[in-house]
C-alpha positions, 0 to 999 in steps of 0.5 A: 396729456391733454390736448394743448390749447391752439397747438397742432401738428402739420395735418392740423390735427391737435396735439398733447401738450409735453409732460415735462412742460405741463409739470413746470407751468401747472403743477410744480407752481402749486407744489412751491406754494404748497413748499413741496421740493420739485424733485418730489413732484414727478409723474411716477410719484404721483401715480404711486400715490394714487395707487397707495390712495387707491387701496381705500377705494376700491379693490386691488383689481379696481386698482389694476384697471386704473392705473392700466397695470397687465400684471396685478403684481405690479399694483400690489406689490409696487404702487399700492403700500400699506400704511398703518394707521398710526401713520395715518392719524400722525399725518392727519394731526401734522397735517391739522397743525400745519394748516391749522383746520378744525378735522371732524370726523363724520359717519359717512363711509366709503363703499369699503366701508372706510371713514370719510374725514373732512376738514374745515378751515378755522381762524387761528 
């Protein structure tokens, strides 16, 4: 975590801010914005999204070393699901409908060689 503004320890030596303390004030307020339940919101369901996310970035290997995985199986075989496509275009249209955005593909690729989507707000 990051170091807390101002906070430091007896020797005067600045200290992390507590995870818990930093989900409730920065990111459980976005997630009720955005109508995501808190229970949803931990560490661990982020970092496994990252993982998931991961997988059209870069290698499994790449993947490892972010996320500071000793065993590769850990990454493969628990933080990095694989989503077919449907899902993905299902989600993208949900998505496209929730927030009312124009979505346009572009020719721009990843180092993967994956699409690149980017979405551009409308007014509706």
């Amino acid at each position: 975590m990051f170091p807390a503004k101002g906070k430091r320890n007896r020797a005067g030596q600045m200290v992390p801010r507590d995870g818990n303390n930093f989900l409730r004030s920065r990111i459980h307020p976005i997630a009720e914005r955005l109508g995501i339940p808190k229970r949803l919101v931990t560490f661990q369901v982020m970092r496994r999204t990252l993982g998931t996310d991961l997988q059209h970035h870069g290698s499994i290997k790449d993947a490892q070393r972010i996320l500071r995985h000793a065993d590769i199986q850990t990454t493969g075989n628990v933080y990095m699901q694989e989503i077919p496509q449907s899902v993905v275009e299902a989600l993208e249209s949900r998505t496209q409908a929730i927030l009312c955005t124009d979505v346009k593909a572009h020719n721009t690729t990843v180092p993967n060689g994956s699409k690149c989507i980017f979405s551009n707000p409308v007014n509706c």
